[in-house]
ZAMARGU-4260 file (C-alpha; in steps of 0.2 Angstrom, whole numbers, plus 5000, padded with zeros to 4 digits):
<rodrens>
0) 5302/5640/5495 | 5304/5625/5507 | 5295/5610/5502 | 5279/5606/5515 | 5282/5592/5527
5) 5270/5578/5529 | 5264/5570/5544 | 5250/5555/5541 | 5243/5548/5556 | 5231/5533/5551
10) 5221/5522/5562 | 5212/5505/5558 | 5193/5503/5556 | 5190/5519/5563 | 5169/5521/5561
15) 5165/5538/5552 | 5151/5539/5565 | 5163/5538/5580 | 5170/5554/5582 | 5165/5569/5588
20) 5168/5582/5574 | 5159/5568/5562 | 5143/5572/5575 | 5145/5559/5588 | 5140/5566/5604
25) 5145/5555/5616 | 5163/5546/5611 | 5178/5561/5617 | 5189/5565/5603 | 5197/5582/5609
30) 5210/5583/5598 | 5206/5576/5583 | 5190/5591/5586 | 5203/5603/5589 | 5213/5596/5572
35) 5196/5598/5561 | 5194/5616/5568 | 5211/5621/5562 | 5209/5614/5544 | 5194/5604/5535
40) 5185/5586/5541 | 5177/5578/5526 | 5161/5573/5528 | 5162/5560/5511 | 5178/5551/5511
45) 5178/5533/5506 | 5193/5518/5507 | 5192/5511/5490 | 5191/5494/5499 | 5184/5489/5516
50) 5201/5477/5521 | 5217/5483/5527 | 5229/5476/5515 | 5219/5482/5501 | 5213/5499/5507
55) 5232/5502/5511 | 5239/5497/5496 | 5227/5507/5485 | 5231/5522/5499 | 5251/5521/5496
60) 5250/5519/5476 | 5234/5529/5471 | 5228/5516/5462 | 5212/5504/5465 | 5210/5487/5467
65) 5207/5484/5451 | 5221/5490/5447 | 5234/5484/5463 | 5226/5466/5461 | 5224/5468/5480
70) 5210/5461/5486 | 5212/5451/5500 | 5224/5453/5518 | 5234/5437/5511 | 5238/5448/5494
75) 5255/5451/5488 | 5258/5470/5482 | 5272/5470/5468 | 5291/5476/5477 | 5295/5490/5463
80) 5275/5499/5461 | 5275/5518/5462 | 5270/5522/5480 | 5269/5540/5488 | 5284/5536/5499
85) 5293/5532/5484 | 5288/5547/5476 | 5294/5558/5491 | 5312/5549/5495 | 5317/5550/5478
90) 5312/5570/5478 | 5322/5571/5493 | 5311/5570/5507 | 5315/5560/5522 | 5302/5546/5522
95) 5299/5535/5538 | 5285/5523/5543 | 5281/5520/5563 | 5267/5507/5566 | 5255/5496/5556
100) 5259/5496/5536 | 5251/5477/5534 | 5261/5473/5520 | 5265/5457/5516 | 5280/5453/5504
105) 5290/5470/5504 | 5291/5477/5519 | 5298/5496/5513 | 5289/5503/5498 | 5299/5516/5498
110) 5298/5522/5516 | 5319/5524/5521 | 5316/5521/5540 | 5305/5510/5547 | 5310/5508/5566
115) 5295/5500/5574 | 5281/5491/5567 | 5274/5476/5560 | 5289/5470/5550 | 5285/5452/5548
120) 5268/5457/5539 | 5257/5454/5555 | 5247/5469/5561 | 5239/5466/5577 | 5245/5467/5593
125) 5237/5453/5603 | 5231/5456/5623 | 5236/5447/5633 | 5245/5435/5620 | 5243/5427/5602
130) 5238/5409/5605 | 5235/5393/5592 | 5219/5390/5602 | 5211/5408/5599 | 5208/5402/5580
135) 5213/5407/5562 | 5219/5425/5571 | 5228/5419/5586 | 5218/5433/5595 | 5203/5425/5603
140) 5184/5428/5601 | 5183/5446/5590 | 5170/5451/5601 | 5170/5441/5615 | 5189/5446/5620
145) 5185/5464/5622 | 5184/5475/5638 | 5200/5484/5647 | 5219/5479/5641 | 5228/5467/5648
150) 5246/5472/5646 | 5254/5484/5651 | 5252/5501/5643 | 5268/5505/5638 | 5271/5490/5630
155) 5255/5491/5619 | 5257/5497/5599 | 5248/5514/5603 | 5260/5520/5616 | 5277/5513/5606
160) 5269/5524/5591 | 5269/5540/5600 | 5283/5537/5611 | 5295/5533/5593 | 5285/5546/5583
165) 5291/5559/5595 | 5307/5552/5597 | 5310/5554/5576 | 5304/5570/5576 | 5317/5576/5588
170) 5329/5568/5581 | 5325/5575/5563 | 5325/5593/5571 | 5342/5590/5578 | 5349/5583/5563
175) 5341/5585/5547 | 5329/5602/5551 | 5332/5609/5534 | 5326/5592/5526 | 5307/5589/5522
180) 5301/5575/5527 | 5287/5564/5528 | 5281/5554/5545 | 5268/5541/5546 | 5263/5533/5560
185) 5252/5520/5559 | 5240/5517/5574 | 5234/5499/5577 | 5217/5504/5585 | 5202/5504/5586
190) 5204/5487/5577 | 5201/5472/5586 | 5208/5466/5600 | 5195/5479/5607 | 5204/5483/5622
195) 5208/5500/5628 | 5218/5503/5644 | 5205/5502/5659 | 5202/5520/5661 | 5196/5524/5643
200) 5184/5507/5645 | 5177/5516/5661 | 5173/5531/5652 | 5160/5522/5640 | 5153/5507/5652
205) 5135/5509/5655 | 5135/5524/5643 | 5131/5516/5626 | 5117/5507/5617 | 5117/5497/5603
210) 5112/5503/5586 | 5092/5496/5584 | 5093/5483/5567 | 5076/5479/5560 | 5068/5460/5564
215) 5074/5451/5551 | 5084/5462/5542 | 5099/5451/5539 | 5088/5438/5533 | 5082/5449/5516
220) 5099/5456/5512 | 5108/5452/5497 | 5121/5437/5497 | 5136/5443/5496 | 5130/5453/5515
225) 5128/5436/5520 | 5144/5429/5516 | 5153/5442/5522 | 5145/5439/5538 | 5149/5421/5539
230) 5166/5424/5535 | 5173/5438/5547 | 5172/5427/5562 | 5160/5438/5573 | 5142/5432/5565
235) 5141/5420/5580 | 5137/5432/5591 | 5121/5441/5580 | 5105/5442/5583 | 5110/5435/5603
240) 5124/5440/5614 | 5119/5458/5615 | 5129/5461/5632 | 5146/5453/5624 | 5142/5466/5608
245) 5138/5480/5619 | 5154/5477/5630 | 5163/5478/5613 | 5155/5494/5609 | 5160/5500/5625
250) 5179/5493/5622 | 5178/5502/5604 | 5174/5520/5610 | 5187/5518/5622 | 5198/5513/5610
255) 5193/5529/5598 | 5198/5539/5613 | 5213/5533/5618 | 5220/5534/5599 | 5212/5553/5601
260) 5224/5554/5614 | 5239/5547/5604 | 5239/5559/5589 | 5235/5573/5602 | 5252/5570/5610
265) 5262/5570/5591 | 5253/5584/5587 | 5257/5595/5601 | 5276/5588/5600 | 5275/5594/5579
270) 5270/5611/5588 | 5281/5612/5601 | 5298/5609/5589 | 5293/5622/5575 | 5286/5612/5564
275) 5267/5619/5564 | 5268/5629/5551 | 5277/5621/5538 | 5267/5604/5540 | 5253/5596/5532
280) 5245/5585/5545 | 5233/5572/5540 | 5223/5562/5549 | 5212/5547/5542 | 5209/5528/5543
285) 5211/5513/5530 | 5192/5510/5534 | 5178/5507/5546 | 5168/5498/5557 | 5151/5492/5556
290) 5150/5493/5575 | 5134/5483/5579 | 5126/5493/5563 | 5114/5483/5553 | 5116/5468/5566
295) 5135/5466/5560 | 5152/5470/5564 | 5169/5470/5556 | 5170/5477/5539 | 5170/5474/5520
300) 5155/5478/5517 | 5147/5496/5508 | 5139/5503/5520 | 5146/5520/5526 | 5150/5513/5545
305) 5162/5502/5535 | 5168/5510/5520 | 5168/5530/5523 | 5181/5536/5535 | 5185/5551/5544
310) 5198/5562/5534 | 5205/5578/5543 | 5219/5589/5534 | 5227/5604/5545 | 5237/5613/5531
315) 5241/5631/5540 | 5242/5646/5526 | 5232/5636/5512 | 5217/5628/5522 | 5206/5639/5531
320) 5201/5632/5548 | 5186/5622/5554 | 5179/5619/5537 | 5168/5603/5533 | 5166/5598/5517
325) 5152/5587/5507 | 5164/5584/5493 | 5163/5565/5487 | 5181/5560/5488 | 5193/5545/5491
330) 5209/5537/5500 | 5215/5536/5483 | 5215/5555/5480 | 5230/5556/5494 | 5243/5554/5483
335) 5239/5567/5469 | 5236/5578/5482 | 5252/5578/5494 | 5260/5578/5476 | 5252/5594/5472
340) 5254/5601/5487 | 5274/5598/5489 | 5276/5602/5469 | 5279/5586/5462 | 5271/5578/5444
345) 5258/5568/5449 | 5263/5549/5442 | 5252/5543/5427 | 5249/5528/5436 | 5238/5538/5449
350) 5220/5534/5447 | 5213/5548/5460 | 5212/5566/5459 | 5221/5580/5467 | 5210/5590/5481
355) 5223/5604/5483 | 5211/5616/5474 | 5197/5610/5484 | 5206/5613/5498 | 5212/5631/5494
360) 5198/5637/5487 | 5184/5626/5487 | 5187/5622/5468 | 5174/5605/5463 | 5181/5590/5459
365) 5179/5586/5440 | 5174/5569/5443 | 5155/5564/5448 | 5156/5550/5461 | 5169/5537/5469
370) 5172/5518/5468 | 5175/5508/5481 | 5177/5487/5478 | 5177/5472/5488 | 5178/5455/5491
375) 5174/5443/5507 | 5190/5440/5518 | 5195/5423/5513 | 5181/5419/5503 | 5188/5430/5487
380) 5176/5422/5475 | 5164/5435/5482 | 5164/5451/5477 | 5155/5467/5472 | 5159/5485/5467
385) 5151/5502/5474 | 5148/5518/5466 | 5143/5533/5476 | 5137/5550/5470 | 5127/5565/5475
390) 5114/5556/5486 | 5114/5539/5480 | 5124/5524/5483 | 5123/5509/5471 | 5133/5494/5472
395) 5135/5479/5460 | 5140/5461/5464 | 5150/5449/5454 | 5132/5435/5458 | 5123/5450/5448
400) 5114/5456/5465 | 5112/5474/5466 | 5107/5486/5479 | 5104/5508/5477 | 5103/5517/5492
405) 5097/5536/5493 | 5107/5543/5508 | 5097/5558/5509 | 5081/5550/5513 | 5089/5534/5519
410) 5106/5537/5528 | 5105/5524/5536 | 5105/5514/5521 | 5091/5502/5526 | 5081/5502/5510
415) 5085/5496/5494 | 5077/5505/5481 | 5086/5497/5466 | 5068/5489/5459 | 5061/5504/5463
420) 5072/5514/5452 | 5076/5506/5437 | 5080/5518/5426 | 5095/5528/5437 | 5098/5509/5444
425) 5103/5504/5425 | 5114/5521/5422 | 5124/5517/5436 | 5124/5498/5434 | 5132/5503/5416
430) 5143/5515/5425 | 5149/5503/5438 | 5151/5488/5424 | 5160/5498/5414 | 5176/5503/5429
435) 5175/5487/5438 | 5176/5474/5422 | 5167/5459/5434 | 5174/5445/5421 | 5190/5449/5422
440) 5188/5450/5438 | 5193/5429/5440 | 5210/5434/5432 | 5213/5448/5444 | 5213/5437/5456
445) 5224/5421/5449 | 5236/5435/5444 | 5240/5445/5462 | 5252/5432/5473 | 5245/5426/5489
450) 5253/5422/5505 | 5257/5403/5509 | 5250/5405/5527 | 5240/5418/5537 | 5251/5430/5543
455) 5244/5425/5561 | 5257/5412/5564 | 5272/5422/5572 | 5267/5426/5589 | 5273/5444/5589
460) 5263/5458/5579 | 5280/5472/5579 | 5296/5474/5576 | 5309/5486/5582 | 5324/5489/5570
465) 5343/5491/5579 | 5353/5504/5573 | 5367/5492/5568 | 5352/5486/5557 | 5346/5469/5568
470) 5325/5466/5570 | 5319/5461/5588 | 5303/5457/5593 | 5294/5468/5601 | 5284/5460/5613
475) 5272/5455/5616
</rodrens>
């Protein structure tokens, strides 16, 4: 029987509460609707780490933080660890990467093609420019440089994405058609810049209103919330500025929608060339966004807007359509399942589960809950781990700060019933000790390889790759 194919779309900092078949009733996400009601949308799917570099890392290898010793975006990920990619090229699967992998050090990991994309480790497309005077990212004021695109939109990362995405899969069919293969394409959005093209900003101006924070809140939250906030270059802007956050919010929804757009367009090409049947498509993010929740924005943090994402998998003849499923479940739990699914042995170094059986037949996991860990972007030092399960949400901190959140009473995660719940606090503070080892956390750290520099400092985000092999900016 012919091996599946694999196409992962992925976005970055996609909030689980922005999309429509997550319940949003305002942002449009047509297609990725239309994907969910040909497969399953998971309600409870969590990154095991708030960051890109980390989030991705434990996504391609299956493996936590812990683990990867990937905690921040200036970690180094060892060149010769087991990744899926891997896995699949050396099963004999044609493996290729278009977009964002935010790698730094290896730029491969055992993807064989990799024709457009950030391939000098720096992720983010800047609009209108990357300058030394917009600060430590080179891309201006997080929230204050949002609102409609200023480049032209076929130059922008999105449009390249679909435009080569396609362009690979026609070429596949022409040549390799009998070969499985696996295509990810790596969308650069919603993450800041916020900056859709003008028409998807439109859409959202006047339209939106920003998510009502209790007074004072961020005053009586724990420290490492704090910390996180003074260190993810948009806690200027809180408690003031609320038409320069509300423009942003503006600017995200249109971003949403226009990335909705993109897989749309890669999908209906996948259709078109024969490919639907025979495809496992999957659509997720490497993590969210707090979106103005809470009074904050960015990530890192525990809270569902930042750590859950939206997970879709369209797998015709084995997934029955427009299922939505409750299932606690992890990034991580990718690569024991597309491994499963094509008929290869899941590695030992795998840390996640399989969900095939969930997926075919609504089997439970054997597992109670999911960790997720994290650590304050450039302020390491920092750092706590979560566990979620059934309806409660408990995360640990390396200062001994804890906090216990019952999502079914509290899904908005604005009460901390840890004192009020000592006993179930203790179990899972024991639980959560016990996977995360928070003192050996300090040599976790001192042993992962860190960049010299921020990866800001070139002034071009993507790459394309010549056939004869040369790498050319792609601008700008």
């Amino acid at each position: 029987m012919k091996k599946p194919n694999i196409l992962f779309i992925l976005s970055d900092q996609h909030s689980p509460h922005v999309i429509g078949c997550g319940g949003n009733g305002i942002v449009s996400t047509p297609n990725l609707d239309r994907l969910a009601s040909e497969g399953i949308y998971f309600d409870n799917m969590y990154c095991q780490n708030p960051l890109c570099v980390p989030s991705r890392a434990s996504l391609i290898t299956g493996q936590y933080s812990r683990s990867t010793g990937i905690y921040d975006n200036m970690h180094i990920m060892e060149a010769n660890i087991t990744t899926l990619p891997r896995i699949l090229s050396a099963a004999g699967y044609s493996t290729c990467l278009i977009g964002k992998s935010h790698f730094n050090g290896e730029q491969f990991h055992g993807y064989q093609q990799r024709p457009y994309g950030d391939l000098y480790g720096q992720g983010h497309q800047p609009d209108p420019c990357r300058e030394p005077r917009f600060g430590i990212n080179g891309l201006g004021d997080v929230l204050g440089n949002s609102g409609p695109s200023e480049i032209p939109i076929e130059l922008t990362q999105t449009e390249i994405c679909v435009s080569e995405a396609c362009k690979w899969l026609q070429i596949h069919k022409s040549a390799h058609a009998d070969q499985p293969f696996l295509l990810s394409v790596h969308f650069d959005k919603p993450h800041f810049p916020i900056k859709p093209p003008k028409k998807y900003f439109d859409k959202y101006h006047g339209r939106l209103e920003l998510p009502t924070v209790p007074e004072n809140y961020i005053e009586g939250t724990v420290p490492f919330i704090k910390e996180a906030i003074a260190h993810n270059e948009t806690g200027h802007h809180y408690g003031t500025d609320y038409d320069i956050q509300l423009r942003a919010l503006e600017a995200y929804y249109g971003c949403v929608d226009w990335v909705d757009d993109a897989v749309g367009r890669i999908v209906d090409t996948l259709d078109y060339l024969g490919y639907r049947d025979n495809t496992i498509v999957i659509y997720s993010s490497d993590h969210g966004e707090m979106g103005g929740e809470h009074g904050t924005w960015q990530k890192t943090l525990f809270f569902d807007a930042a750590a859950r994402v939206p997970m879709i998998i369209r797998w015709p003849g084995a997934v029955e359509g427009g299922i939505r499923t409750g299932e606690i479940t992890g990034l991580i739990d990718m690569f024991p399942t597309i491994c499963e699914a094509v008929g290869l042995d899941i590695p030992d170094t795998c840390e996640g589960v399989s969900l095939a059986g969930h997926l075919k037949g609504n089997k439970p996991l054997e597992r109670e809950g999911i960790f997720s860990e994290s650590a304050v972007l450039r302020a390491t030092e920092h750092a706590g781990c979560m566990y979620r399960t059934g309806q409660w949400k408990y995360c640990y901190y390396i200062d001994g700060n804890e906090e216990l959140y019952n999502l079914s009473d509290d899904p908005e995660e604005l009460v901390n019933a840890a004192a009020k719940n000592p006993g179930l606090t203790a179990e899972f503070r024991k639980k959560t000790i016990e996977f995360w080892k928070p003192d050996e956390y300090p040599a976790r750290l001192a042993h992962t390889p860190i960049m010299s520099r921020e990866k800001h400092f070139y002034p071009y985000s993507n790459q394309f790759i010549t056939g004869d092999g040369k790498i050319l900016d792609a601008r700008p």
